[in-house]
N, C-alpha and C positions, 0 to 999 in steps of 0.2 A: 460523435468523434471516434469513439471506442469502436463502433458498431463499424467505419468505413474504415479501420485501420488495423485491430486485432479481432473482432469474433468470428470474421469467417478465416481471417490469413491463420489462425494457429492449426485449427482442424486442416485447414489445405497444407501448409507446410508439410504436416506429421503425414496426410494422406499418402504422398507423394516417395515415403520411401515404406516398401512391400513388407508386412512383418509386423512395421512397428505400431503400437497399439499404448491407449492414454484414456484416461476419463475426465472429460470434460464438466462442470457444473455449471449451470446457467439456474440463473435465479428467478423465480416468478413475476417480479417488477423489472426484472431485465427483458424475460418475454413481453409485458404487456407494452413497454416501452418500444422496443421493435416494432411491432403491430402500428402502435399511432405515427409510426414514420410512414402510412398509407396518406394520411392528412399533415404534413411537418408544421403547416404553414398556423394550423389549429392548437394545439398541442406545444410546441418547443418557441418560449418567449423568444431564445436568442437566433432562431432563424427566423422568425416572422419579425426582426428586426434586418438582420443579417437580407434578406431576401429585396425590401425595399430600398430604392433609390437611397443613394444616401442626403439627396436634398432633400428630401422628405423627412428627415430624425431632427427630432428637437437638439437640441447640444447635451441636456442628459440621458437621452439613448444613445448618442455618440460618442458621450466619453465613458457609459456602461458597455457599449460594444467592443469600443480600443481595448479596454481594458481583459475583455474577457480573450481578444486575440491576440493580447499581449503575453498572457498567462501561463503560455505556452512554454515549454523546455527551450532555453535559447541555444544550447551547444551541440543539441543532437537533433531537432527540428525545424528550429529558425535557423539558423546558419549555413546549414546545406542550402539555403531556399536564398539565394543574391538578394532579391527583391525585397523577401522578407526582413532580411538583415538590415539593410536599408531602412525599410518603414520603422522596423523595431526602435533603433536611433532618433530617428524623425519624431516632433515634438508637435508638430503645424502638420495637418492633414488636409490637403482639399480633397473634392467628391470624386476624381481622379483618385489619388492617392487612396482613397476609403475605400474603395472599390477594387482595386490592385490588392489592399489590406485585408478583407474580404473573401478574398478566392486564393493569397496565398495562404494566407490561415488552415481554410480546408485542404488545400492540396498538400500541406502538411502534415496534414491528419490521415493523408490515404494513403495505405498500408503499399507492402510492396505488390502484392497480388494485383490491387487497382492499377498500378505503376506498368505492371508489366503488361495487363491482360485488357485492360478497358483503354478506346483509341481515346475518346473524351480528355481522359485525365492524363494521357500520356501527351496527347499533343499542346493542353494546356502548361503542363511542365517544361516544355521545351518551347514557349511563346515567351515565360520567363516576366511579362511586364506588359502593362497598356490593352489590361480586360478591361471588358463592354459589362454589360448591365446585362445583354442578353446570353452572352458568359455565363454568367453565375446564374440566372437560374436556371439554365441548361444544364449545369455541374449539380446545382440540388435534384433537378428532376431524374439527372440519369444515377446518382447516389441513391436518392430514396427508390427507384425502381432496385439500382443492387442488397440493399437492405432486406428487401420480400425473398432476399434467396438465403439467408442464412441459417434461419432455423431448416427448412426444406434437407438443406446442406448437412447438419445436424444430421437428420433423423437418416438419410441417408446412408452413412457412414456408420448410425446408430447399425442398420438393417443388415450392412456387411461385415459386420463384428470389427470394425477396426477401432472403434472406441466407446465408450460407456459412457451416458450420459445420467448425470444425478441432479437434482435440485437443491432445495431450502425453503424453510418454510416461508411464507410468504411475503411479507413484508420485512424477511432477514430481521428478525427481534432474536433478541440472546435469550432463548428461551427457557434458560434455568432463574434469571430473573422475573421471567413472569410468571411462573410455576408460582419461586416464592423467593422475594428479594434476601432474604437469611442466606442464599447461596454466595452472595456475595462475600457476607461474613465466616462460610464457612470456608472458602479459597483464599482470605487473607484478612483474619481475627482485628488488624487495624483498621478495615475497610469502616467508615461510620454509614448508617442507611438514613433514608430518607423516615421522615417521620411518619405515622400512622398507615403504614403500609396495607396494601392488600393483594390477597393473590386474585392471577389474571390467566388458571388457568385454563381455565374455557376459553378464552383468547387464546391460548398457547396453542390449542388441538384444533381450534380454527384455521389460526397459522399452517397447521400441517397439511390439514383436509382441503384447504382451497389450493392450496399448493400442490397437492396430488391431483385435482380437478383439472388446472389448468395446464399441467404436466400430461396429463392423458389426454387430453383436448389439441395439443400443439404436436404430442410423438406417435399419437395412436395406441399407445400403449400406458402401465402404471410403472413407477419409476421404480428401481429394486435398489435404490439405495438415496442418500442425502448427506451434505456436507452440513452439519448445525452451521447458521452463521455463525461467522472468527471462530468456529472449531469449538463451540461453545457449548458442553453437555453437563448432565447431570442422573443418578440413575431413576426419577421422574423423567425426565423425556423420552431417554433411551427407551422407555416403557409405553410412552406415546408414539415413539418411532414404531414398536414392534407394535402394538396392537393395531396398527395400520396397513401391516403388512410389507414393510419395508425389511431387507436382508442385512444392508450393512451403513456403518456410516464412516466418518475418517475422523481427525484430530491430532491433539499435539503430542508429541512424547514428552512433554510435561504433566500429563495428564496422566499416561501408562506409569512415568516413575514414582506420583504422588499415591497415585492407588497400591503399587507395587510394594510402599512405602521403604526405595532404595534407590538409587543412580544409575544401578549396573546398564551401561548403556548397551549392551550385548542380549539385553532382554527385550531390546527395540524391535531387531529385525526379524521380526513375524507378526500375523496377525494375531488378535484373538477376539474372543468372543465372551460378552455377558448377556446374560440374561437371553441368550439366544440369538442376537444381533453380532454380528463380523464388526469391531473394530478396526482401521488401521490408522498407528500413528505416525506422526510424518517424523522424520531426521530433521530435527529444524536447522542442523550446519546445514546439512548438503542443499536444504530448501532452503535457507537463505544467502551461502554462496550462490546461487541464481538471481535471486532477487536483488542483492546487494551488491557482490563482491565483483561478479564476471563482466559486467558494463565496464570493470579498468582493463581488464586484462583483452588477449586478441583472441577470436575465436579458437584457436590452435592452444594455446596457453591455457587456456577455458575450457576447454572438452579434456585436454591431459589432466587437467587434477583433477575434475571431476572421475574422471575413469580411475586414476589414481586414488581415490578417494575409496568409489567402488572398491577397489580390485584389493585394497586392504581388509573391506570389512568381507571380500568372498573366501577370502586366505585364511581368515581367523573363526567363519563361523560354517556351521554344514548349511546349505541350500536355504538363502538368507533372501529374505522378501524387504527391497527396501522401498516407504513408502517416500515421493516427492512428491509434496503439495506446496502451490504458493498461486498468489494472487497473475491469472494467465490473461493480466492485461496492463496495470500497473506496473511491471519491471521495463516494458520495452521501449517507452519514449526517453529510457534511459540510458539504452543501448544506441551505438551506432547502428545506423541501417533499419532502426526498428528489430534488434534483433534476428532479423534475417540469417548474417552470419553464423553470429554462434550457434542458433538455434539448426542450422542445415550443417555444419559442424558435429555439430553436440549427435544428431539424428544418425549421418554416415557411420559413426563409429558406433552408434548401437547396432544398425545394420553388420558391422564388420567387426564386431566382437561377439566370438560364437559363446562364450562361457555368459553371457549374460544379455536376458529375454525380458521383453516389456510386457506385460499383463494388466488386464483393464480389472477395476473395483469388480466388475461383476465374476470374474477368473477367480479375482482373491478367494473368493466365499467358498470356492470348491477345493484350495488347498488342501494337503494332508498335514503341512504342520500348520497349527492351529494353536494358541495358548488358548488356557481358558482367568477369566479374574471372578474374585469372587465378590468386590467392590468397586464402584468409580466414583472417586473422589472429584468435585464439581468443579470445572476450572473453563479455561477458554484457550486460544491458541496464540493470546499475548500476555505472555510471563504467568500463564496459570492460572489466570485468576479474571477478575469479573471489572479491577477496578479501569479500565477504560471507559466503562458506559457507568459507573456507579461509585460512590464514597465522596466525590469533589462536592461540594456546596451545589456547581451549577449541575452539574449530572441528577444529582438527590434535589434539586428544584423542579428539574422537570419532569421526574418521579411521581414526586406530588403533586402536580398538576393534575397528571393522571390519573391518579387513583381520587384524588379530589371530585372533577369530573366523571368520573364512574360513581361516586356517589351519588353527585346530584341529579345524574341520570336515574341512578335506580330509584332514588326518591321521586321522579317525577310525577307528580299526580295524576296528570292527563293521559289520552290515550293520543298513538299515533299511528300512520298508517304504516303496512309493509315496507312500503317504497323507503318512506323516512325512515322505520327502524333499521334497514340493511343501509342506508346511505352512514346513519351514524355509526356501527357498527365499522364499515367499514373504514372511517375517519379514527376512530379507535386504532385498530389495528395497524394505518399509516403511522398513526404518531407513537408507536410501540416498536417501528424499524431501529436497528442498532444505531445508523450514523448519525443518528441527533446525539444524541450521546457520546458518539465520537468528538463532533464538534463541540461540545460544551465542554469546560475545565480545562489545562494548560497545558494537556501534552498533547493536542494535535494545533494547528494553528490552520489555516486559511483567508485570504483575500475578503471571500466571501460569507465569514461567518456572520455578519448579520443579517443575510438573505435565508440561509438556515434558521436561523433561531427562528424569525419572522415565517418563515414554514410550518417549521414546527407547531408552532403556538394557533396558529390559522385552522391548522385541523379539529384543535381542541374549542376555539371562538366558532366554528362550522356547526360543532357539533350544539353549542346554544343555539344559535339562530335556527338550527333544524329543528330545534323545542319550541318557538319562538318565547326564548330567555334571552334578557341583555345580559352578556356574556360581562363574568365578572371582571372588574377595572385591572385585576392584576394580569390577566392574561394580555394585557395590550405592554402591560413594562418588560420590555428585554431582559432576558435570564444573561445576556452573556455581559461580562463585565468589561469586554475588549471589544473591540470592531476589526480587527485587521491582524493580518500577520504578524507577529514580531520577526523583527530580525535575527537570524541563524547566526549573521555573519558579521561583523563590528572589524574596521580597519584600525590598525594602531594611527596615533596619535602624536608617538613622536621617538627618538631613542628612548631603548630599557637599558638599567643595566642591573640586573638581577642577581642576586645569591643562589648559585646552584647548588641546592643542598634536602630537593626533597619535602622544603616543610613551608609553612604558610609564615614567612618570618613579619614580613611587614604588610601593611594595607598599601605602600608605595611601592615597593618593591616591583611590581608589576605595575605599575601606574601608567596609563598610555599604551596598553598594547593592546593587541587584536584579538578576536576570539571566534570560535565557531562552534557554536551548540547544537550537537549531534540531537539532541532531543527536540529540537522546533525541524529538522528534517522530516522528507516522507511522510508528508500530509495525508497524503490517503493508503500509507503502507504503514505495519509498524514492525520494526526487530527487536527483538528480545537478546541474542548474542551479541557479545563484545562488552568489555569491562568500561571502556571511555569513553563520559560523558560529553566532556567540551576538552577545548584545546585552545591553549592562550599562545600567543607567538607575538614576535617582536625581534627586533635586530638594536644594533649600537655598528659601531666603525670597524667593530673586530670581528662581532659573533653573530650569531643567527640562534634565537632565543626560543627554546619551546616549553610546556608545559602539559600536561595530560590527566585529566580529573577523573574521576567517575569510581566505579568496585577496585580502588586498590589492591584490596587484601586479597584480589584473584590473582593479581601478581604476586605475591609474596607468596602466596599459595599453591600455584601451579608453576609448571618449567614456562612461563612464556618469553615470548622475543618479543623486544619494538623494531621492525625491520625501516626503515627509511627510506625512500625512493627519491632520487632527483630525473624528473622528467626531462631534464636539460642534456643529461649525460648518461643515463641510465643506470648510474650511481649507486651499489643500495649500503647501504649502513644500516648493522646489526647489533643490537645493545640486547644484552641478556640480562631481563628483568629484574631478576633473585637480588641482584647486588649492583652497587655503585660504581662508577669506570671512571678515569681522568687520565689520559698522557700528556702528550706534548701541547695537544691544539686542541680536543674533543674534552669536554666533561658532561657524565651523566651519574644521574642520583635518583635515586626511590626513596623515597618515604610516608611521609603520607598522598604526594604525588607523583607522578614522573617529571624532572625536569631534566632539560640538555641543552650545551651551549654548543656550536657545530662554529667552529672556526667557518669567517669569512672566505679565510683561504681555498675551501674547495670549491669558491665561486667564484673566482675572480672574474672569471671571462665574461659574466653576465652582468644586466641590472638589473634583471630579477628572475627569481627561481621559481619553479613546481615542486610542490611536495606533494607525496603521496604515504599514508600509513599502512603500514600493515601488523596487526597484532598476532603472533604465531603459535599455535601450541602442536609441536611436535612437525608434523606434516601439514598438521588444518590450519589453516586461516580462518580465526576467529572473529573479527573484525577489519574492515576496509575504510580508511576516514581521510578525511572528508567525505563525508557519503556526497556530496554533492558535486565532486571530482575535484583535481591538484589545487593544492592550495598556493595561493601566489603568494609570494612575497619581494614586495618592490625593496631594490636594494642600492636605488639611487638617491644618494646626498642630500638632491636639495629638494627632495618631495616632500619637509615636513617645515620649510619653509612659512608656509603662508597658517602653520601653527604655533608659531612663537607667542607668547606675550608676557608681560611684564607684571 
């Protein structure tokens, strides 16, 4: 889906205006997966469902299939798509219906490039309803034929300097964990490890070396730099990087200031260098207003503060390198249009702004300013540190599996052959990829987490049967403690009517209202900016009821704003954090939370309103919430009706 919507449309975007120049990374399991879209039908469980008749699926490949075209972005995806909109709602499908359900799903997923440039996909967008069977696999056959051009596309662009391509080691592991799990503890002393740990790193240099293989294999050439998976170093890798002959790598500016051991955020913009190796660390504002922030706003709105944002740190600093990195596929099912807009927006104006020049990773290296460090302290490029893949119970269970299994491997008594030792070897190294880890423990959530974990653990049950050992009983028990999603989002239950006053007075006090937990967001993104965790809301007959959790004491701490947005009217209401407000109609109070009560009055004309957050410090936008766009609030009478009881 990723492959027919953003990996060739972002290099064509940027192509397209003369100058501008980016480095792209693609990962080794990203290439090898490209590849197997020569055979889809072999290879990808949900199109060798997807592909057949749908009177041919038992009813639970049917309702694993709805569900996985369900899964999709409803407001920037499905919505644009009539039909989809329709099926989405629809609860009763016949093979009609499934097959409609089927091709609007993909045509969803195709970027604007397919939209504009392939007759296929244009003319099936514009048929809109009442696809054939011979449809869809004419839309897979002419996809997976566009697929074979991408990397091509790549190397391409590689050859006329207009972008820089880098890797990852191979199966994306956090490789200062497999170095040596203590890294964990050293990036946050509460982190607990998994028990009887060992190091894995002959695995780790595996990692690199196969990943420089099939890097040179795919570009004709060896890669002169690498993004550590999630920006995750240590100066053990870094050292693995360099004796491989790699020039530079990237990461967070969480990482620069722990090393730095200081904040000064002015020590950001340049690169530098250890041990021989070009670091650059990224702005994590300016990369996560992309990520995050600029999906509310309109591409015009979106390219000014960003340039605004720039055009501060050019004014303040001499000939300033600044680095933006963020995930260049997961922000744009977020955006309208796929990002198209802002991103051709965003592009024009670096075109037409002569004070500031785009430079690809392989440029940086040859800078004349250059820091240099004389430490790097081990972290990764979410909040610093290691504990996303490690410290949770189930993260440190599946630790242990591993290194368990690496024992009884090594203890094996028998001999085996080639073939089998590189097959387990390389079942190793799959189940040592970061995102099992990701999914394990409670700050990412998913649909689909028990098809991961069941992955997961299959590598490691593989690798006994490649011994022929019955694989021990515990690897068949699920590590994960949940099966499903939790909910982000929880609707009140009935009037609040609340003390505004800043502090957790009663367990009633808020009893029956709604809430939205910024932390079960961005399943496969994660940010580190912004003080607020969750948000409680509710209303009564008079007021419109808020509350705001999470790093208080950044408010207290810094100058910040709650800015308020009504989508209705374009409304914004500004409350200045440091201290407590009340007039006539409005009260707002800090103390150990945010709370605010917003008079009914500026709503009358509605039944229910959009809000939108904004958390402000100075010029930046620190935070944007609802991360998952305006938050509604129904503000008609008799909708709490049928929650009465006695």
């Amino acid at each position: 889906m990723h492959a027919i919507k953003d990996y060739y449309e972002m290099p064509w975007l940027l192509s397209r205006f003369k100058g501008l120049k980016a480095t792209f990374n693609i990962t080794s399991s990203l290439i090898e997966q490209l590849n197997l879209y020569r055979d889809p039908l072999k290879y990808d469980y949900f199109l060798s469902l997807w592909a057949r008749h749908p009177s041919q699926l038992d009813e639970a490949a049917k309702t694993w299939l709805i569900k996985t075209c369900k899964s999709t972005q409803y407001k920037t995806m499905i919505k644009p798509l009539a039909r989809f909109d329709v099926l989405y709602h629809q609860e009763a499908l016949n093979d009609a219906d499934m097959i409609d359900l089927e091709v609007v799903f993909v045509l969803a997923w195709c970027g604007n490039y397919l939209r504009q440039e392939n007759e296929l996909v244009r003319g099936l967008i514009e048929k809109k309803e009442g696809y054939t069977q011979g449809e869809k696999i004419e839309l897979l056959e002419a996809l997976c034929r566009f697929i074979e051009t991408i990397l091509p596309f790549y190397a391409k662009l590689q050859q006329e300097g207009v972008i820089s391509v880098s890797t990852t080691p191979y199966y994306h592991p956090i490789l200062p964990l497999l170095i040596d799990i203590n890294n964990a503890k050293h990036a946050n002393a509460h982190t607990a490890l998994p028990h009887n740990p060992l190091s894995l790193k002959e695995d780790a240099i595996e990692q690199v070396e196969r990943s420089i293989r099939l890097y040179e294999k795919t570009f004709g050439q060896k890669p002169s730099g690498f993004w550590p998976a999630e920006g995750a170093v240590d100066e053990q890798s870094i050292a693995i990087y360099k004796g491989h002959g790699l020039h530079w790598i990237a990461t967070d500016e969480a990482i620069l200031f722990n090393s730095l051991g200081e904040s000064n955020r002015f020590h950001l913009y340049q690169p530098y260098r250890f041990d021989g190796i070009t670091i650059g660390f990224r702005d994590h504002g300016l990369s996560d207003l992309i990520g995050f922030t600029y999906r509310f706003k309109t591409a015009r709105e979106a390219t000014d503060h960003f340039f605004h944002s720039l055009e501060l740190i050019a004014t303040e600093q001499k000939d300033p390198t600044v680095f933006v990195i963020l995930d260049g596929e997961n922000a744009w099912e977020f955006f309208e249009n796929n990002g198209y807009d802002f991103l051709t927006a965003l592009y024009h104006r670096f075109t037409d702004t002569p004070w500031c020049k785009t430079v690809t990773m392989d440029e940086v290296v040859t800078l004349q300013k250059i820091g240099q460090l004389d430490r790097i302290v081990p972290g990764s490029w979410i909040n610093g540190n290691f504990d996303t893949w490690s410290g949770h119970p189930e993260k440190n269970r599946a630790w242990e599996l591993i290194y368990q299994t690496r024992r009884d491997v090594d203890n094996f008594p028998g001999l085996v052959s080639i073939e089998v030792a590189e097959k387990i070897k390389s079942h190793f190294l799959a189940a040592e990829c970061s995102d099992w880890f990701w999914w394990y423990g409670d700050d990412h959530s998913t649909e689909f987490a028990s098809e991961f974990d069941a992955l997961f653990r299959e590598h490691l049950i593989t690798i006994y049967l490649l011994l022929e050992i019955k694989p021990p009983l515990y690897l068949f028990e699920p590590i994960m403690m949940h099966k499903g999603a939790a909910s982000f989002l929880l609707k009140p239950q009935g009037y609040i009517t609340p003390t505004i006053d800043g502090n957790y007075d009663s367990f009633f006090d808020w009893l029956g209202c709604g809430s939205v937990d910024e932390r079960k967001l961005y399943a496969t993104m994660a940010r580190t900016r912004g003080p607020v965790d969750i948000i409680y809301y509710g209303n009564n007959e008079k007021f419109v009821f808020l509350a705001f959790e999470g790093d208080t004491a950044s408010f207290h701490r810094l100058d910040l704003k709650l800015v308020i947005i009504v989508e209705e009217t374009g409304e914004h209401f500004t409350f200045a954090a440091k201290r407590s407000y009340r007039d006539e109609i409005d009260i707002f109070a800090i103390g150990e939370r945010l709370e605010l009560a917003l008079s009914r009055t500026h709503f009358n004309a509605y039944q229910s309103i959009h809000l939108r957050f904004e958390i402000v410090e100075g010029d930046q936008i620190v935070q944007t919430i609802p991360g998952n766009g305006a938050l509604c609030i129904n503000l008609d009478e008799q909708q709490y009706r049928a929650n009465w009881f006695v």
